[in-house]
PDB file of N, H, CA, C and O in Angstrom:
ATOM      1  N   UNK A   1       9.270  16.279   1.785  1.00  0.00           N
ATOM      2  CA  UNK A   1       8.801  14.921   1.629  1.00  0.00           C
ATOM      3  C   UNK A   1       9.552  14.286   0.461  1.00  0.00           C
ATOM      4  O   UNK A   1       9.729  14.749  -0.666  1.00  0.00           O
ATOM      5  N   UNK A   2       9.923  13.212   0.938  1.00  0.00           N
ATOM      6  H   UNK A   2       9.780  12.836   1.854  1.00  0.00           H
ATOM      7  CA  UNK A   2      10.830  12.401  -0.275  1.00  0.00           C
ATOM      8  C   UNK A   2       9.647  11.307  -0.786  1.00  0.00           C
ATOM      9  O   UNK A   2       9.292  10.442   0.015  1.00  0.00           O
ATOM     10  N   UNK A   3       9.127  11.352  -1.945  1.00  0.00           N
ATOM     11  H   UNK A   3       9.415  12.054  -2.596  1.00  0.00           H
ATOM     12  CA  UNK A   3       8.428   9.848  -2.809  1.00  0.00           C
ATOM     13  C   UNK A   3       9.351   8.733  -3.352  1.00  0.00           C
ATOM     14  O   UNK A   3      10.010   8.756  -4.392  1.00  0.00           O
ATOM     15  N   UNK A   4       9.270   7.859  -2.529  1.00  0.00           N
ATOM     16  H   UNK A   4       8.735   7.839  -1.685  1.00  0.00           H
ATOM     17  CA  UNK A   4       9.515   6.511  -2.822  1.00  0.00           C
ATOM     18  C   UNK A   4       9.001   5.789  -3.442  1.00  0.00           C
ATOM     19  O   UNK A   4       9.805   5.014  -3.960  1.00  0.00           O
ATOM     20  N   UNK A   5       7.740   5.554  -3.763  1.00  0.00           N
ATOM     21  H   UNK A   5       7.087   6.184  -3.342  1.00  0.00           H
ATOM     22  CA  UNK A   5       6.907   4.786  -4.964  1.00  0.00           C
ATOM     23  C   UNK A   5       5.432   5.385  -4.857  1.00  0.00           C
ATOM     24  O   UNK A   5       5.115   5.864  -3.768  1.00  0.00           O
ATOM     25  N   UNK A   6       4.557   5.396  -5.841  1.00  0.00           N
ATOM     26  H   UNK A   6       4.814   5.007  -6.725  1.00  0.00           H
ATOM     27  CA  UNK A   6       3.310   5.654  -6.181  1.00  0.00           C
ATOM     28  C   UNK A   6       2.394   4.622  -6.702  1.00  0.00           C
ATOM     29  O   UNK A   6       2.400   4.190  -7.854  1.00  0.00           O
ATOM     30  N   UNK A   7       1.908   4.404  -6.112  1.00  0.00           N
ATOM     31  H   UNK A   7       1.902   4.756  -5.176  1.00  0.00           H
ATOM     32  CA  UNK A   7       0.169   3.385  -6.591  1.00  0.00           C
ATOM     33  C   UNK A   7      -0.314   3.896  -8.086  1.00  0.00           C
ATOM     34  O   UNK A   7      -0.493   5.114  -8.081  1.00  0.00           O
ATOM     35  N   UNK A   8      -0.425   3.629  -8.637  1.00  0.00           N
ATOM     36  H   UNK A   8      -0.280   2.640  -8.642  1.00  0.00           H
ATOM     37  CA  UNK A   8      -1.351   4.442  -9.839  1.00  0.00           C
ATOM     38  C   UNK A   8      -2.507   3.595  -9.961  1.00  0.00           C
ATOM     39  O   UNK A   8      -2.418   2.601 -10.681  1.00  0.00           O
ATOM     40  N   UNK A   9      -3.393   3.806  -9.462  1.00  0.00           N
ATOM     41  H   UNK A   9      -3.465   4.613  -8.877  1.00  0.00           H
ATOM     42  CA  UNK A   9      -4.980   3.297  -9.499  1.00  0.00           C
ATOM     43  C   UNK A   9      -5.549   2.913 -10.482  1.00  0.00           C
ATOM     44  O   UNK A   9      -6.164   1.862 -10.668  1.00  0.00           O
ATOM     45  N   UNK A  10      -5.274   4.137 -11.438  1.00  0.00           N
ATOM     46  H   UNK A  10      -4.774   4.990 -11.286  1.00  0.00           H
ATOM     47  CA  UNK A  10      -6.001   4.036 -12.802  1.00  0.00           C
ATOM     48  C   UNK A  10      -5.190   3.316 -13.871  1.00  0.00           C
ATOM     49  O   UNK A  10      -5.653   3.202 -15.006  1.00  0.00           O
ATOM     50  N   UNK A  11      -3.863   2.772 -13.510  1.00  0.00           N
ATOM     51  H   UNK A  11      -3.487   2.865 -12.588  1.00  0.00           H
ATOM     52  CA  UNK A  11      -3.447   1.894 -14.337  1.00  0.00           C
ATOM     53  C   UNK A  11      -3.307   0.324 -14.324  1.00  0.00           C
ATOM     54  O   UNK A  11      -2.999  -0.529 -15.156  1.00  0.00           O
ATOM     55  N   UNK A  12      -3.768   0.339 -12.654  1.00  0.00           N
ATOM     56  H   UNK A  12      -4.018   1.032 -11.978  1.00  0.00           H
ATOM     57  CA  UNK A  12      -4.109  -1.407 -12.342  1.00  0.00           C
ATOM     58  C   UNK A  12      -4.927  -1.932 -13.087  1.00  0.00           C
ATOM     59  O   UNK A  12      -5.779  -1.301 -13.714  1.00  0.00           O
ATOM     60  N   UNK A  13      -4.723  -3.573 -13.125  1.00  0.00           N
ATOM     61  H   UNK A  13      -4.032  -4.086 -12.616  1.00  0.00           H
ATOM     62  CA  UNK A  13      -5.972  -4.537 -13.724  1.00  0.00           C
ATOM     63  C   UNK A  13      -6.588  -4.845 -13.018  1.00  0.00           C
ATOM     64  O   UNK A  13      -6.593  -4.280 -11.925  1.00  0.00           O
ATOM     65  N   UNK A  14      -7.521  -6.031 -13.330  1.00  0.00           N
ATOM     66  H   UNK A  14      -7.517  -6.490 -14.218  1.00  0.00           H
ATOM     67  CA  UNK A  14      -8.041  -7.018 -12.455  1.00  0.00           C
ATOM     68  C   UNK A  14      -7.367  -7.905 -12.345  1.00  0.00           C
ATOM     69  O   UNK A  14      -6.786  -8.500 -13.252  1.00  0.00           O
ATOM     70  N   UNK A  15      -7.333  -8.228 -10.704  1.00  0.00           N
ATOM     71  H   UNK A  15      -7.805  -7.745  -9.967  1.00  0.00           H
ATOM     72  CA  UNK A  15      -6.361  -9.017 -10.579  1.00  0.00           C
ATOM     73  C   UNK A  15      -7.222 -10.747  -9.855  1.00  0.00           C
ATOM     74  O   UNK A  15      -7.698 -10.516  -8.743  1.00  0.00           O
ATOM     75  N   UNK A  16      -7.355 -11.663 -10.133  1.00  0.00           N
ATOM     76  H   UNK A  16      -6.969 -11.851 -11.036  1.00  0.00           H
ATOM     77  CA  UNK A  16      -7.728 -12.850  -9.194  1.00  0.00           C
ATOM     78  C   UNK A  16      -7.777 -12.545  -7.686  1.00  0.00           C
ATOM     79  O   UNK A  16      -6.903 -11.996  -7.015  1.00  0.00           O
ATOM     80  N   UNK A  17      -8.623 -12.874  -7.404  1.00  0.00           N
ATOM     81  H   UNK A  17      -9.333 -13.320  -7.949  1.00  0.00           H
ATOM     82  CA  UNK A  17      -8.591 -12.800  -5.299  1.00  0.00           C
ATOM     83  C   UNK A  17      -7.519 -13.512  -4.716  1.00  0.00           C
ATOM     84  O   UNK A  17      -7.021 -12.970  -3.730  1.00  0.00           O
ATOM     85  N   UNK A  18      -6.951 -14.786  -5.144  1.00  0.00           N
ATOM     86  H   UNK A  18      -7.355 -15.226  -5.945  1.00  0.00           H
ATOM     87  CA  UNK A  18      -5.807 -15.493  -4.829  1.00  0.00           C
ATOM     88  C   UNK A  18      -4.936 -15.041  -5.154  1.00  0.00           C
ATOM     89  O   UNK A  18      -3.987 -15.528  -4.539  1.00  0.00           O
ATOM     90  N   UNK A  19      -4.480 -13.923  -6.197  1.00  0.00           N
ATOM     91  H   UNK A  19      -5.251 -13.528  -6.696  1.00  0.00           H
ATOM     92  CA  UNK A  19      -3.368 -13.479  -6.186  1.00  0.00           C
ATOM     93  C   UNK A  19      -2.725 -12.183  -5.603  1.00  0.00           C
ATOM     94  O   UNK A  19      -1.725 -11.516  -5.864  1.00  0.00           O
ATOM     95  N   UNK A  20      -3.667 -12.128  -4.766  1.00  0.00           N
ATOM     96  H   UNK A  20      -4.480 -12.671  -4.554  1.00  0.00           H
ATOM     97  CA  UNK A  20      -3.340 -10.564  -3.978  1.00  0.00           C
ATOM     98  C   UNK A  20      -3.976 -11.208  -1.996  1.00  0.00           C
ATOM     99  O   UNK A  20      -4.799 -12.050  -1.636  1.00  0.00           O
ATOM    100  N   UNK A  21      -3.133 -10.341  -1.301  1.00  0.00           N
ATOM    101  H   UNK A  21      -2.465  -9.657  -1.593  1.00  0.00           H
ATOM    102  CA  UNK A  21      -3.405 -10.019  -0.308  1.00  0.00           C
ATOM    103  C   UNK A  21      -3.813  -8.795   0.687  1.00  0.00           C
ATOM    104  O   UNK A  21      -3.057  -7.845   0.894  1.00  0.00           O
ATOM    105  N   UNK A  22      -5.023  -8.925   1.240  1.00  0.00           N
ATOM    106  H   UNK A  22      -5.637  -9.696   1.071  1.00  0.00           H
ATOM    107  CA  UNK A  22      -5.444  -7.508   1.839  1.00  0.00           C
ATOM    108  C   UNK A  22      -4.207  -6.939   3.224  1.00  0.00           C
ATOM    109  O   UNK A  22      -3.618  -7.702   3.989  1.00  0.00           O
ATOM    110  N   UNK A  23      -4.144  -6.047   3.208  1.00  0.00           N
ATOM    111  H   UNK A  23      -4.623  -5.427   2.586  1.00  0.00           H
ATOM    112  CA  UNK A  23      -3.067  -5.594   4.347  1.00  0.00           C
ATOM    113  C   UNK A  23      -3.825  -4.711   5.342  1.00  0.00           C
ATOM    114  O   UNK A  23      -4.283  -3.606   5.056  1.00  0.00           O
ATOM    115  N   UNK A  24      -3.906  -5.264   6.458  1.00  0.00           N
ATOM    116  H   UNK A  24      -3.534  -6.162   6.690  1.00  0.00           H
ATOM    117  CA  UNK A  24      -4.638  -4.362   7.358  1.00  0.00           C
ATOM    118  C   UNK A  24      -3.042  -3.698   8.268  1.00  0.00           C
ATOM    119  O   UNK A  24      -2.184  -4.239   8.966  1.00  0.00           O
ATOM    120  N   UNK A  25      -3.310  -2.096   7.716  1.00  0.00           N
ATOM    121  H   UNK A  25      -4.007  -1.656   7.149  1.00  0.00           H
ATOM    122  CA  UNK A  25      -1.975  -1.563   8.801  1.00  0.00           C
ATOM    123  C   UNK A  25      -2.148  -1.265   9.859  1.00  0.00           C
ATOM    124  O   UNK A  25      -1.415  -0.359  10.256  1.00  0.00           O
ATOM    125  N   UNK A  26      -3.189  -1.847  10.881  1.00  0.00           N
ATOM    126  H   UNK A  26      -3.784  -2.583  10.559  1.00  0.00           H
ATOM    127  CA  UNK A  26      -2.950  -1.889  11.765  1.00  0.00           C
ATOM    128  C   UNK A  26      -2.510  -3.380  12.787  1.00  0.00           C
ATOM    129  O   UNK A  26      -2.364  -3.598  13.990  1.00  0.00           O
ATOM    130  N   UNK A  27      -2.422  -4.111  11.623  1.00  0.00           N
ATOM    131  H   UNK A  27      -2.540  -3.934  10.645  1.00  0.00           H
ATOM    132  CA  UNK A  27      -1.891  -5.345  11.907  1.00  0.00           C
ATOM    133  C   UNK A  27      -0.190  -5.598  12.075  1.00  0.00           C
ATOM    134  O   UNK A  27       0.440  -6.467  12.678  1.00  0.00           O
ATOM    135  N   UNK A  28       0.166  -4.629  11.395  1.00  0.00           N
ATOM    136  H   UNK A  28      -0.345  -3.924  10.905  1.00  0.00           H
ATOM    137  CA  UNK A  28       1.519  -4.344  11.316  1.00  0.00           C
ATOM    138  C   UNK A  28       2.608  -4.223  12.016  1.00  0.00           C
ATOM    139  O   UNK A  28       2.828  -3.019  12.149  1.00  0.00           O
ATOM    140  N   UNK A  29       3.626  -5.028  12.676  1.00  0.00           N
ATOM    141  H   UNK A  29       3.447  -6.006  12.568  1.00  0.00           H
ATOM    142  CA  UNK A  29       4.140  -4.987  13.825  1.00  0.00           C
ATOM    143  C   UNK A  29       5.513  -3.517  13.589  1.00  0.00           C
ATOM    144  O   UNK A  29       5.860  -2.704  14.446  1.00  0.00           O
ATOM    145  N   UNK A  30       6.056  -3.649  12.019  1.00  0.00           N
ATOM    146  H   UNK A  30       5.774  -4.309  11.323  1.00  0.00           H
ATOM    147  CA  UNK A  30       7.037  -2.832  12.073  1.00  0.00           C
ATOM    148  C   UNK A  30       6.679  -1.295  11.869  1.00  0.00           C
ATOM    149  O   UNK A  30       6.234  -0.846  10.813  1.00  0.00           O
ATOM    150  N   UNK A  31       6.955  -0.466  13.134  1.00  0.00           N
ATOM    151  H   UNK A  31       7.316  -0.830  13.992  1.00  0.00           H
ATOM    152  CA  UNK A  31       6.441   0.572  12.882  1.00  0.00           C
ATOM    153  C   UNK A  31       6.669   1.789  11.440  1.00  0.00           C
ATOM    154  O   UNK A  31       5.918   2.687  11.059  1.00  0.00           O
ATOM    155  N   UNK A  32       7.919   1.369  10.950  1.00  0.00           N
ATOM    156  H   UNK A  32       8.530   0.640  11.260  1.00  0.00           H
ATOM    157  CA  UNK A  32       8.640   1.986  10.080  1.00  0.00           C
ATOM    158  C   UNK A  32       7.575   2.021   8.602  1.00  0.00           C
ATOM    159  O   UNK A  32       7.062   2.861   7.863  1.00  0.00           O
ATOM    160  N   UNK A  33       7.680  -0.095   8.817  1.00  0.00           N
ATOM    161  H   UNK A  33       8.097  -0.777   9.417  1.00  0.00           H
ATOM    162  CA  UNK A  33       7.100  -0.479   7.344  1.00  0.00           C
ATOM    163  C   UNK A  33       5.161   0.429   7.243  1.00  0.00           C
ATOM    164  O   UNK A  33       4.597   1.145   6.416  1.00  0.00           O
ATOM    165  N   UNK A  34       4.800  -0.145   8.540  1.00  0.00           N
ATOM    166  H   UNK A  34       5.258  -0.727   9.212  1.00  0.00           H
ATOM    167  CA  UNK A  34       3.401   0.582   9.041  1.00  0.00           C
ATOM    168  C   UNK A  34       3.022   2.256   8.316  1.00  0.00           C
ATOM    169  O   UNK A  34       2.060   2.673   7.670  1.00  0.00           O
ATOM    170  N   UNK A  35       4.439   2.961   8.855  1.00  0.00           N
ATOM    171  H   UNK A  35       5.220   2.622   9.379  1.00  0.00           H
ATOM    172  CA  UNK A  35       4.192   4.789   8.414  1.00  0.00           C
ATOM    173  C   UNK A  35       4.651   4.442   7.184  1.00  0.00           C
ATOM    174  O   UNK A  35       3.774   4.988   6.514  1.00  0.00           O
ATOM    175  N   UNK A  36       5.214   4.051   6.568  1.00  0.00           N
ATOM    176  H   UNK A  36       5.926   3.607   7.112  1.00  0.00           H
ATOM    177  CA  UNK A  36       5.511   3.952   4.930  1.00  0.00           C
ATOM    178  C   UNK A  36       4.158   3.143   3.924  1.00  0.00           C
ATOM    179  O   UNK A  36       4.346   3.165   2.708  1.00  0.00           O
ATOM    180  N   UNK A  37       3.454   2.775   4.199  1.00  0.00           N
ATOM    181  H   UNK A  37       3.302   2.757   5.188  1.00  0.00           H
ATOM    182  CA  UNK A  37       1.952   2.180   4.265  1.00  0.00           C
ATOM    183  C   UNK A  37       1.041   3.171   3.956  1.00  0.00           C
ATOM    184  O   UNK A  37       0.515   3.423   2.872  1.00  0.00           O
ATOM    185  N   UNK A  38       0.894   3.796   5.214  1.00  0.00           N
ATOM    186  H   UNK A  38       1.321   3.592   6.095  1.00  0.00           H
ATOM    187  CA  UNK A  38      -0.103   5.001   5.039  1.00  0.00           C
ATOM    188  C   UNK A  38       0.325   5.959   4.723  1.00  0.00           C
ATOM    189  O   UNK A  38      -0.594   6.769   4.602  1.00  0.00           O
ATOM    190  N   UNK A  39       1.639   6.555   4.409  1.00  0.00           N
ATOM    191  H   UNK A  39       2.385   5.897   4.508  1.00  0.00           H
ATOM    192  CA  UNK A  39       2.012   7.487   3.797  1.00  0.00           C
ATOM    193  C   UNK A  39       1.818   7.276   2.104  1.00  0.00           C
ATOM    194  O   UNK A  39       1.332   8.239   1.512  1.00  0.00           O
ATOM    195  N   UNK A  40       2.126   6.225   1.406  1.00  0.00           N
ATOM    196  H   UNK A  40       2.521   5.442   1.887  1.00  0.00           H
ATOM    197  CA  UNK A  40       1.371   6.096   0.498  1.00  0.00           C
ATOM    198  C   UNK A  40      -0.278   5.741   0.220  1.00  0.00           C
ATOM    199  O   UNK A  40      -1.031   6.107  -0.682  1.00  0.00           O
ATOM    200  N   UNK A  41      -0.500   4.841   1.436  1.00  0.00           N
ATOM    201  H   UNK A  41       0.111   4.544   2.170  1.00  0.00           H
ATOM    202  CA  UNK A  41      -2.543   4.994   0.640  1.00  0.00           C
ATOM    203  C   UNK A  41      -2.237   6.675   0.937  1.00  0.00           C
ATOM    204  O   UNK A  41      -1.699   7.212  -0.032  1.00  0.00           O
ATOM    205  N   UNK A  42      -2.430   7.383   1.842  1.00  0.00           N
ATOM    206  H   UNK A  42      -2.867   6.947   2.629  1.00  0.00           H
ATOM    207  CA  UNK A  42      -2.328   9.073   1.978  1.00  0.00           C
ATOM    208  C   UNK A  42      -2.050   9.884   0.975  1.00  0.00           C
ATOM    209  O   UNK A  42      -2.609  10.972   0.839  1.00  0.00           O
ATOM    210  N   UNK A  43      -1.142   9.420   0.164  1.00  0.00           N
ATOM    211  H   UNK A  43      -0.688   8.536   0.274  1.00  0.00           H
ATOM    212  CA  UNK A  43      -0.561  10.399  -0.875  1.00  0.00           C
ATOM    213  C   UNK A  43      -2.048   9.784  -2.088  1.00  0.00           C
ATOM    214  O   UNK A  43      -2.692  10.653  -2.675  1.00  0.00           O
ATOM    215  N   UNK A  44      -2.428   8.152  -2.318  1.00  0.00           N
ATOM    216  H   UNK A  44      -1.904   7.446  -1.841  1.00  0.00           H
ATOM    217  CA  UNK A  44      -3.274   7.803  -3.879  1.00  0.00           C
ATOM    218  C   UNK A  44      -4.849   8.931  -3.355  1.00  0.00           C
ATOM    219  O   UNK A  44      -5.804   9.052  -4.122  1.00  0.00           O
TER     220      UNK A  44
END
């Protein structure tokens, strides 16, 4: 397995509701971007 980037949970802020967007991956048309998605929530 190669890591490409990591979430770190415990170092996020609070962020405003307007400045973020929720991502539903199953909304996701590119299958690539989709498995690179849940391979990281999978790994936090």
């Amino acid at each position: 397995m190669h890591i490409l980037s990591i979430l770190d949970i415990k170092k996020m802020i609070p962020v405003p509701t307007d400045c973020y967007e929720r991502i539903d991956f199953n909304e996701l048309e590119d299958i690539r971007y989709k498995d690179l998605f849940q391979k990281e929530y999978a790994f936090c």
